[in-house]
Phi, psi and omega in degrees: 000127180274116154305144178310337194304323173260059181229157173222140162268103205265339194167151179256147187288126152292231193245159170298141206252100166079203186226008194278343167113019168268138189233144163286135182225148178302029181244163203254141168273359162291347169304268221294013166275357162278327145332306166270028192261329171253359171092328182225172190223163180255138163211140180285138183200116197074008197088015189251169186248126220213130198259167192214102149293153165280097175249357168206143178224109184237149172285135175241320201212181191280332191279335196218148190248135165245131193227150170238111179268177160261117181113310149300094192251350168233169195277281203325291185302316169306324197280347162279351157281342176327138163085354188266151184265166176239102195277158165231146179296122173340312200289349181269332174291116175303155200287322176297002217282332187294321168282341181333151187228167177147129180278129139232162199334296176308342151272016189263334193327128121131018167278136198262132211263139184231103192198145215355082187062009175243122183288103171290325178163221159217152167302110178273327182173146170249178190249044162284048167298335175213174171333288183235144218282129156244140157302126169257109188253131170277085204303175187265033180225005166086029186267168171259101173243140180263120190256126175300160169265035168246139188291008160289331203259354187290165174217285173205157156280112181252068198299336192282331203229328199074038141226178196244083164289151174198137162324056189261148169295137174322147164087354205234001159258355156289341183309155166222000000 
C-alpha cells in the first residue's frame, strides 16, 4: 500500500469517452508520456490510493489526453472517476516535468507571423486536418494565407511580445 504523501499529482480525470471505458484526462502529452514510462497510475478511492495499469494513452487535444485503464470496461466505471487527480509516485516524476518547453498549435493564436523583418500578419486559428499543419494567417489588408506550420520554417518564438519569426520560401506569400 502506497501512502498519499509519496504521490505528485499530474493531471485530473475529465469525463468519460464512448462507452467502452476510455475517460479524457487533464494532461499534456508530455505528462502522459511520463505516465507511461511505469505503465501505471494512482487514483484516490474510499481513502485508498488504488494503482490502474495504462493499457492506452492516445491524444484528443493539446491540454487533454484519452486514457484506457485496465479493470474500466464502461462509461459507468470511467464515469467514476471524473473530478479525481491522477497520481503518480514522486521519486518517478522528473524534477524538470514542470519546465518543459514546447509550444502547441492553440497557443500561438493571436501570434504576429514576422518574416524577413516584415510583419506578415496573425495567427487566427490553424488547419490540421491533414499531415501538414498549416497557419491561418490574417494579413492588415484582411486576406487569409495559409503558412506551413514547420518547425524548419520557426526562427524564434517570442512569447513576451507574441511574436513568431519565421523563414518562408521565396514566393509563399503571393500564393492565393
Amino acid at each position: 500500500m502506497i501512502s498519499s504523501d509519496k504521490l505528485t499529482a499530474l493531471g485530473t480525470f475529465a469525463k468519460p469517452h464512448g462507452i467502452k471505458g476510455e475517460i479524457a484526462a487533464a494532461l499534456d502529452m508530455e505528462t502522459a508520456e511520463i505516465l507511461l514510462a511505469p505503465g501505471h497510475l494512482f487514483v484516490e478511492l474510499d481513502g485508498l490510493m488504488v494503482p490502474f495499469t495504462i493499457l492506452g494513452v492516445r491524444p484528443k487535444s493539446s491540454e487533454t489526453v484519452l486514457l484506457t485503464l485496465k479493470g474500466i470496461a464502461d462509461e459507468k466505471q470511467a464515469g467514476a472517476l471524473t473530478g479525481k487527480d491522477i497520481m503518480l509516485e514522486t521519486e518517478l516524476v522528473p524534477e524538470d516535468a514542470d519546465a518543459a518547453e514546447g509550444f502547441y498549435l492553440d497557443d500561438l493564436i493571436g501570434f504576429a507571423v514576422v518574416a524577413d523583418g516584415t510583419e506578415v500578419g496573425t495567427i487566427e486559428d490553424y488547419d490540421d486536418s491533414t499531415v501538414n499543419v498549416l497557419f491561418k494567417v490574417k494579413t492588415a489588408d484582411g486576406r487569409e494565407i495559409l503558412i506551413p506550420a514547420d518547425d524548419n520554417l520557426i526562427e524564434d518564438i517570442d512569447t513576451d511580445n507574441k511574436i513568431i519569426e519565421m523563414s518562408l520560401p521565396e514566393g509563399l506569400l503571393e500564393l492565393d
